[in-house]
VEXDREN-2710 file (C-alpha; in Angstrom, 1 decimal):
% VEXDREN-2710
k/r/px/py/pz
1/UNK/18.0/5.8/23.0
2/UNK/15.0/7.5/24.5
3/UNK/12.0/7.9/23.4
4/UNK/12.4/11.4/22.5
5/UNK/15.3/10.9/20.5
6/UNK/13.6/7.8/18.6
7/UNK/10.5/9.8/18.0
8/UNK/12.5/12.6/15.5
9/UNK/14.2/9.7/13.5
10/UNK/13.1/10.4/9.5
11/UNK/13.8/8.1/6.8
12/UNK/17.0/7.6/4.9
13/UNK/17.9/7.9/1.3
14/UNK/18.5/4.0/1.4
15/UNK/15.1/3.8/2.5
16/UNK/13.3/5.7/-0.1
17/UNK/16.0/3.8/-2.5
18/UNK/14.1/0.5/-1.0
19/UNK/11.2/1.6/-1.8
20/UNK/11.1/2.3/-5.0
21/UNK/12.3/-1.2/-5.8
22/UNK/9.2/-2.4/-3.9
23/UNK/7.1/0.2/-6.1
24/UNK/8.4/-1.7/-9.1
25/UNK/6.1/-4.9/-7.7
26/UNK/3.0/-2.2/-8.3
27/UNK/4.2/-1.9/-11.9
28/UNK/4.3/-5.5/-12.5
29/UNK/0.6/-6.1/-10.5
30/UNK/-0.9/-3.7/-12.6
31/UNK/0.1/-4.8/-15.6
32/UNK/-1.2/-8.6/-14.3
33/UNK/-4.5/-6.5/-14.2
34/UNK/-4.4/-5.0/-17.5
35/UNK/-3.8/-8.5/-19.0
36/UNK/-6.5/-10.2/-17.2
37/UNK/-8.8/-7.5/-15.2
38/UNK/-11.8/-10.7/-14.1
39/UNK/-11.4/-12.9/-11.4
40/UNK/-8.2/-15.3/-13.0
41/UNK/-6.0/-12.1/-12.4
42/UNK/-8.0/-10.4/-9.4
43/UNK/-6.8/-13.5/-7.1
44/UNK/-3.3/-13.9/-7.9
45/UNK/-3.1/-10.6/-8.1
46/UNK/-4.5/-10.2/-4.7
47/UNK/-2.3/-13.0/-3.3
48/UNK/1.0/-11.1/-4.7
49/UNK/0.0/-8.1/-3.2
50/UNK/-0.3/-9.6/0.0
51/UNK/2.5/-11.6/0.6
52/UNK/4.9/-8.7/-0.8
53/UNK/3.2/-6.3/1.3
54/UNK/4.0/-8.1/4.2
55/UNK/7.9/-8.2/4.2
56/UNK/7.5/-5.3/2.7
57/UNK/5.7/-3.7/5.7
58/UNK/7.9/-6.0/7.6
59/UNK/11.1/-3.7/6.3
60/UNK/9.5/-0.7/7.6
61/UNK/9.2/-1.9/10.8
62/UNK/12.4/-3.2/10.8
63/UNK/14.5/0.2/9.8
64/UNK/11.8/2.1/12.6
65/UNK/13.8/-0.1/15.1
66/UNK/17.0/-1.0/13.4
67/UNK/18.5/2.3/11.5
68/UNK/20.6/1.0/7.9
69/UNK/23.5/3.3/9.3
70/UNK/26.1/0.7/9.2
71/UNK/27.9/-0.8/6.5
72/UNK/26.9/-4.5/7.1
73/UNK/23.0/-2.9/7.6
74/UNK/23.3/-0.7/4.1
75/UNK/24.4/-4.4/2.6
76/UNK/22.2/-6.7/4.2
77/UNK/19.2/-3.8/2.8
78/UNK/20.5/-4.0/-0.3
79/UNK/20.7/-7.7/-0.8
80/UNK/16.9/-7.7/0.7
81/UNK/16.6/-5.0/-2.4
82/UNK/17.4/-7.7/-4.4
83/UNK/15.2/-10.3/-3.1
84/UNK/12.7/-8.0/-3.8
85/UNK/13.7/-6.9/-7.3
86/UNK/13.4/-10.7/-8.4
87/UNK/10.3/-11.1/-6.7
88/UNK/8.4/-8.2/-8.7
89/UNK/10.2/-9.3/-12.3
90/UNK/8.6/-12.9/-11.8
91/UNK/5.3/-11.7/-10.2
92/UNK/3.6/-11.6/-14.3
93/UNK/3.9/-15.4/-14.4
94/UNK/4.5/-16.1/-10.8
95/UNK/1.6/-18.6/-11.4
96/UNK/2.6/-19.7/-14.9
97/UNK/6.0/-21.0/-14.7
98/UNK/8.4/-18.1/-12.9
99/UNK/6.5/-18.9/-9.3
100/UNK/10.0/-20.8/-7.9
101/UNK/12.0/-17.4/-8.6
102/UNK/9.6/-15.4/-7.0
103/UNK/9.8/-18.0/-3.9
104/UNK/13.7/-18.1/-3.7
105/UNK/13.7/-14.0/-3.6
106/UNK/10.7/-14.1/-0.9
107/UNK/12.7/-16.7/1.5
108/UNK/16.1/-14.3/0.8
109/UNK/13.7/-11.5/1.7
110/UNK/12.4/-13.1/4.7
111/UNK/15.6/-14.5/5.8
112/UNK/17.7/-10.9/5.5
113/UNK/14.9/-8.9/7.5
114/UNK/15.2/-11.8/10.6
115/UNK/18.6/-11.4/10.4
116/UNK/19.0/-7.8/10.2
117/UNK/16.0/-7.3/13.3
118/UNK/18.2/-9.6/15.0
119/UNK/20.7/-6.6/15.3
120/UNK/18.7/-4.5/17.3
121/UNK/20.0/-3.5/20.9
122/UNK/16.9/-3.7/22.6
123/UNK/16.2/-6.7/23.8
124/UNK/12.0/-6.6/23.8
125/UNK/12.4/-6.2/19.8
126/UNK/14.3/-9.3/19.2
127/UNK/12.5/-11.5/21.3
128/UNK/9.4/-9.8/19.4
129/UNK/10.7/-11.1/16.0
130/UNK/11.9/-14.2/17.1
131/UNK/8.1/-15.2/17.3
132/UNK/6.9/-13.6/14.7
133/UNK/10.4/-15.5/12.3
134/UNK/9.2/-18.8/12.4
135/UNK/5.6/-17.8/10.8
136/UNK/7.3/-15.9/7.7
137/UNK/9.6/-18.5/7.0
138/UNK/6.5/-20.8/7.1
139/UNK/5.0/-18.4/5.1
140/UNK/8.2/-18.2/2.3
141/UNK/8.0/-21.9/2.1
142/UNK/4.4/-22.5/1.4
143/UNK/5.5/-19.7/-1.4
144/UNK/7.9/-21.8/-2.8
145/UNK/6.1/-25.2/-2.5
146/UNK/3.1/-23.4/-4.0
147/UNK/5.3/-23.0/-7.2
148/UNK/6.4/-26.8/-7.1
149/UNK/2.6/-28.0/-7.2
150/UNK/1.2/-26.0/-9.2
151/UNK/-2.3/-26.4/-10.3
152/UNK/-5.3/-25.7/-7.9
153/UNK/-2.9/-26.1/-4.8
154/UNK/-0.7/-23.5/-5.5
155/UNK/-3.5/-21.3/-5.1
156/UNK/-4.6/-22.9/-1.8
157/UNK/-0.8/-22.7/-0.4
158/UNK/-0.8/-19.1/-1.7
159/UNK/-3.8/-18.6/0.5
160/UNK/-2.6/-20.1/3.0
161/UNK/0.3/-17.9/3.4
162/UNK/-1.6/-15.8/3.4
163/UNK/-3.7/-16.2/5.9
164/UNK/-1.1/-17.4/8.4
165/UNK/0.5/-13.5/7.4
166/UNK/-2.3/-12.1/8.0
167/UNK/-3.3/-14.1/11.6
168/UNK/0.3/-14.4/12.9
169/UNK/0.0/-11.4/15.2
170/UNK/-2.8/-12.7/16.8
171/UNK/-1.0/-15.8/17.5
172/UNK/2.1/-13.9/18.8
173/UNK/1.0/-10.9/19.8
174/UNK/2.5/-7.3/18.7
175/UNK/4.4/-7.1/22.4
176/UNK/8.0/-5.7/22.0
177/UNK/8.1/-4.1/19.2
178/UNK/9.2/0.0/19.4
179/UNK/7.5/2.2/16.8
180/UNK/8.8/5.6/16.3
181/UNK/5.6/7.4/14.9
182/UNK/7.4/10.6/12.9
183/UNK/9.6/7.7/11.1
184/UNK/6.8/5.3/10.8
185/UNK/4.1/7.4/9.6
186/UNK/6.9/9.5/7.1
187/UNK/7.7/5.9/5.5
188/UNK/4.2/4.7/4.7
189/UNK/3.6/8.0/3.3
190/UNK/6.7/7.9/1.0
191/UNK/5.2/4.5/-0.3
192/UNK/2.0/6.0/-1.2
193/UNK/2.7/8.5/-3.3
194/UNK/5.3/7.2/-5.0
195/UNK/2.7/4.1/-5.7
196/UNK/0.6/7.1/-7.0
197/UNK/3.3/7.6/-9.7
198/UNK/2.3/4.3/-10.6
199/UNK/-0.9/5.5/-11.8
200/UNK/0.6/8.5/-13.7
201/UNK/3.2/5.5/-15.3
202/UNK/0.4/4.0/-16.5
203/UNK/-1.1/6.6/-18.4
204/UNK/2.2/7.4/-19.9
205/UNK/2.4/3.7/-20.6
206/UNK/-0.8/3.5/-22.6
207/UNK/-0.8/6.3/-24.5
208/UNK/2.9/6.2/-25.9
209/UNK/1.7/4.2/-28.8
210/UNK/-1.0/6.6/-30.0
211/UNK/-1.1/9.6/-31.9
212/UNK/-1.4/12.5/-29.6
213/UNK/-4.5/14.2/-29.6
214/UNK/-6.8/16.8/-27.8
215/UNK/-8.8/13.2/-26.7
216/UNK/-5.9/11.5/-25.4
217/UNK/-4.7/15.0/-23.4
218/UNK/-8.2/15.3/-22.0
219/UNK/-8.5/12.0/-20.7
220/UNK/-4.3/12.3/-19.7
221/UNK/-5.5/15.4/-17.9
222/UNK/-8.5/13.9/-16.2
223/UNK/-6.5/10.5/-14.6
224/UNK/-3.8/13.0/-13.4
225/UNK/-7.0/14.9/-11.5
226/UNK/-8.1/12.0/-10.3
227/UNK/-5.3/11.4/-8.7
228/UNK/-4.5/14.8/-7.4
229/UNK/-7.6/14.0/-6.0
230/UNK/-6.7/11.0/-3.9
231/UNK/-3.3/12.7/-3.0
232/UNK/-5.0/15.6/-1.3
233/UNK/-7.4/13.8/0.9
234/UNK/-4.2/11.5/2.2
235/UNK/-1.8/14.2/2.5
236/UNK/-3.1/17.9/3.0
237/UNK/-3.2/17.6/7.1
238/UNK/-4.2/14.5/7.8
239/UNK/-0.3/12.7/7.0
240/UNK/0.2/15.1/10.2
241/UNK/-2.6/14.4/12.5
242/UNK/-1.9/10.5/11.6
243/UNK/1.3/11.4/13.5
244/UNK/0.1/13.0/16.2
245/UNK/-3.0/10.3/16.8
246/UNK/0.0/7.4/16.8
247/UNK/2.6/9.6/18.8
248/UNK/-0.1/9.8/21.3
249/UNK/-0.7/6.5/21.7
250/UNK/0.9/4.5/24.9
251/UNK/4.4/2.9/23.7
252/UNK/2.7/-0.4/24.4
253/UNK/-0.3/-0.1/22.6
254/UNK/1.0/1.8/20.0
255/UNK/2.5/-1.3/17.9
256/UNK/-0.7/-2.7/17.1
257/UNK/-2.2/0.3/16.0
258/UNK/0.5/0.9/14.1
259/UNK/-0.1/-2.5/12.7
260/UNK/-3.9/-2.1/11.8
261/UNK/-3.3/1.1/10.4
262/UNK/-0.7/0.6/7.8
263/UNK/-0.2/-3.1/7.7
264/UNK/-4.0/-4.0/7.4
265/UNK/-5.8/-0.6/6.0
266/UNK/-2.8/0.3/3.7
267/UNK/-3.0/-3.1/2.1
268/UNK/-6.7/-2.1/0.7
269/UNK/-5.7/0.9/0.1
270/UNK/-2.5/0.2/-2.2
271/UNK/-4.5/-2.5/-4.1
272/UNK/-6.9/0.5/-4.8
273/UNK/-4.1/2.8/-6.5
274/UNK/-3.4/-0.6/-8.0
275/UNK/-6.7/-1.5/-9.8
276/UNK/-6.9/2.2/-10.7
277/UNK/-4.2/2.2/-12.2
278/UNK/-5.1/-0.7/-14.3
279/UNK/-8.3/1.4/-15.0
280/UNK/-6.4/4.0/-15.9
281/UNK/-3.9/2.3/-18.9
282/UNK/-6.7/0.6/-20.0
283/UNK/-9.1/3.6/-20.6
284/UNK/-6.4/5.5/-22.7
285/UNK/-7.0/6.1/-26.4
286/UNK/-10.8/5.8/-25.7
287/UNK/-11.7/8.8/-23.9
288/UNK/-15.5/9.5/-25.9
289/UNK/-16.2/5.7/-26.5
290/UNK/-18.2/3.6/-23.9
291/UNK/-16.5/2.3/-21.6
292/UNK/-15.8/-1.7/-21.5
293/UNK/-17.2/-3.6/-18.5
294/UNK/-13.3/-4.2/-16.8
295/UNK/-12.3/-0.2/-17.8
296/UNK/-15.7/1.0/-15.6
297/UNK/-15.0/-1.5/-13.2
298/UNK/-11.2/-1.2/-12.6
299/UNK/-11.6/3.2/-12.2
300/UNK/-14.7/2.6/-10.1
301/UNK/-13.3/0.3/-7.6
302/UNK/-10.1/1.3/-7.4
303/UNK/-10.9/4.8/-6.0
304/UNK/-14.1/2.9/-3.9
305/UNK/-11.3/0.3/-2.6
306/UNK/-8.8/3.5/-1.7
307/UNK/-11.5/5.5/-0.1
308/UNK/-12.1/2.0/2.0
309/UNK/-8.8/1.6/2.8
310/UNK/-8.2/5.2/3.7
311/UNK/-11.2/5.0/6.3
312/UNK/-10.1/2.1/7.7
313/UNK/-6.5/3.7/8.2
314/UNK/-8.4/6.6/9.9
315/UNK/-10.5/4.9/11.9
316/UNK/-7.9/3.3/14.0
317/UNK/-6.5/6.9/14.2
318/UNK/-9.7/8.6/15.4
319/UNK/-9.1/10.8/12.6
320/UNK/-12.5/12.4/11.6
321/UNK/-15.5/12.6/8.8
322/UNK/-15.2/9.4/7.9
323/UNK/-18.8/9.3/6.5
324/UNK/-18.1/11.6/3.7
325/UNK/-15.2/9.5/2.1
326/UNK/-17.6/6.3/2.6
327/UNK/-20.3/7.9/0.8
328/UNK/-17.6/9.3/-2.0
329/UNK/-16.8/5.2/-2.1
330/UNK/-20.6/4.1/-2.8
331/UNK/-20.8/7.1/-5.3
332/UNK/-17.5/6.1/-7.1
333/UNK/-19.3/2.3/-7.9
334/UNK/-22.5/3.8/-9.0
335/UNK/-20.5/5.5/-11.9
336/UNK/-19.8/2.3/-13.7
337/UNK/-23.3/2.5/-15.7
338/UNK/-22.1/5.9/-16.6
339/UNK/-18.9/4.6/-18.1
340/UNK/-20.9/2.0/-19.9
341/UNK/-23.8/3.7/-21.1
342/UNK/-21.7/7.1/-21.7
343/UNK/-18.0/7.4/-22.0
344/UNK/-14.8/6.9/-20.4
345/UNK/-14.0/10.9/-19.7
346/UNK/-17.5/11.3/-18.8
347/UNK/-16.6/8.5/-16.0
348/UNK/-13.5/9.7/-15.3
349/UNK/-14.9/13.6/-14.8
350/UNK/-17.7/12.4/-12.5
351/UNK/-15.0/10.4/-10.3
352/UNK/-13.4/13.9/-9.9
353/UNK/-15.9/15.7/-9.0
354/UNK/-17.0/13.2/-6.6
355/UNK/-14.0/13.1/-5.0
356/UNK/-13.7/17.2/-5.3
357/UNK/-17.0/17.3/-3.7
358/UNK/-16.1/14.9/-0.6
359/UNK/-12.8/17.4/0.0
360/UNK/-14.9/20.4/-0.1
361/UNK/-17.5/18.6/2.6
362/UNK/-14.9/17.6/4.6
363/UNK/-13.4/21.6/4.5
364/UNK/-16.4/22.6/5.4
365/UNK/-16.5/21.1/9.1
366/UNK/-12.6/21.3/9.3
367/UNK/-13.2/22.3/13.1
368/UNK/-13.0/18.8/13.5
369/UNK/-9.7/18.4/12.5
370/UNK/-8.2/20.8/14.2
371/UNK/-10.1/19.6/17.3
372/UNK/-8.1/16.1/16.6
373/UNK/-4.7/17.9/16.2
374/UNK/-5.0/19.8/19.2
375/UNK/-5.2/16.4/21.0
376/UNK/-3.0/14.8/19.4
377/UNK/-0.6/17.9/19.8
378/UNK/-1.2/16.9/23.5
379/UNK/-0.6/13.5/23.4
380/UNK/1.8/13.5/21.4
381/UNK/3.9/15.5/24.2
382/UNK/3.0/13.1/26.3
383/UNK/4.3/10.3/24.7
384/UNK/7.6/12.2/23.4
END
């Protein structure tokens, strides 16, 4: 295939179908949150996230090289689905009692993505996952011995996976790998905002037990804002330039960008839409009352921790104005004393109009931008 045919490849029905089951792992996190918003939940919490992020990340690299247009693919997908699916329904007690089934669906999820890579036709790709396999299945089986332990090292073995996640491309190096930016950057994108659903679940979540009332529609309307918020400054151009700025990258460089970018930065940024959503369910039905330490906490840092993530993605990208979104970030933590002192819609309106303020600053000196597209409408050619 060349590289001009890879680079038009979009992503599949089956694909989006993949990820919603991953999606469903958000659910379950955030409800982990809601139950226990301090430190006991933040880690494992944390942990989850990371692990599943992983294979999950792992299964977007793997259909940018290895398209499910096959009938054995479609089935080995679906059974990785399914690994998934009992990953995210034991993920509330994964460290209280269900952390064996989560283990046996992360080793089937491990196992199917090796195999399935395996298929590609170019050779560079499968000797590129045949060094990075032995460190997941490592990884899946300090999972699974974590949950046989338990107690204190079952934390320790979940950090230790990890960790060796998180440092096995340094080990192995990225070479090999083929990442086809309009597919790559279309699939991450698909994740996010279907994560941001997540957050509009969770108002819907919290509020179907109360009566509804012009409180619970104003502070309904303000989380959806919010998020409207965090949608735009993703999506309105820069989901675009993100594709030119990696389509323009050399073929074999562009792999580890691609991994910083939406392996690393998109992890911080997902456990942001996470912990906001948390905020979110938890700071329904008490829109004019102060609000509790973990409600102020949980909507401050979750858009701070997006905002982070978000630079960091753009960063690697060379995207521009990154000062005005970490600036939004300090802002968004130095609402929480408003939240306690005042309310939780009065919280909730600042972080909007925060974030309103940071879109219209960053209109403002949109030359920039269009600077950056016009060189990564070049570069992009170039790589094409």
């Amino acid at each position: 295939m060349s590289n001009r045919v890879a680079e038009t490849v979009r992503v599949s029905t089956l694909e989006l179908f993949f990820d919603l089951v991953f999606v469903f792992t958000i659910t379950q996190l955030t409800t982990v949150l809601v139950a226990d918003p301090g430190a006991g939940g933040q880690l494992p919490a944390v942990l989850m996230l990371g692990v599943t992020w992983w294979m999950y990340d792992g299964y977007a690299w793997l259909t940018n090289a290895v398209p499910p247009d096959t009938t054995v693919r479609r089935l080995l997908l679906i059974a990785g689905m399914g690994g998934f699916l009992v990953m995210a329904l034991a993920i509330p007690k994964a460290f209280d009692g269900n952390g064996i089934a989560f283990g046996i669906g992360y080793l089937v999820v491990t196992i199917v993505h090796m195999g399935l890579f395996s298929k590609s036709g170019t050779q560079s790709v499968v000797g590129a996952i045949l060094r990075f396999a032995p460190y997941n299945l490592a990884s899946a089986i300090l999972v699974l011995v974590a949950a046989a332990v338990g107690g204190t090292a079952e934390y320790v073995l979940w950090a230790a996976a990890f960790v060796l996640q998180m440092i096995t491309p340094v080990l192995t190096g990225t070479e090999g790998f083929i990442v086809q930016a309009a597919h790559f950057v279309e699939r991450h994108g698909l994740v996010v905002i279907i994560a941001f659903g997540e957050s509009i679940v969770a108002i819907g979540i919290g509020a179907a037990p109360l009566p509804m009332d012009g409180a619970l529609a104003g502070v309904a309307v303000l989380g959806l804002a919010l998020t409207g918020c965090l949608w735009w400054s993703y999506f309105t151009g820069d989901d675009e330039a993100a594709e030119r700025s990696l389509g323009g990258i050399p073929h074999d460089r562009r792999p580890r960008a691609a991994l910083l970018a939406y392996g690393y930065a998109h992890l911080v940024l997902l456990y942001g839409i996470i912990v906001l959503a948390a905020g979110m369910k938890k700071a329904v039905g008490h829109a004019f009352e102060h609000a509790s330490p973990a409600t102020a906490w949980l909507l401050a840092a979750g858009v701070a921790l997006f905002l982070l993530g978000d630079v960091l993605f753009r960063l690697v990208l060379s995207l521009p104005r990154n000062g005005f979104r970490l600036g939004a970030a300090a802002v968004a933590l130095a609402t929480v004393p408003l939240g306690r002192s005042g309310s939780v819609a009065a919280q909730l309106g600042t972080l909007v109009v925060i974030l309103a303020a940071m879109l219209i600053a960053e209109r403002l000196t949109g030359g920039d931008r269009e600077h950056v597209l016009g060189e990564g409408d070049r570069g992009g050619g170039g790589a094409g």
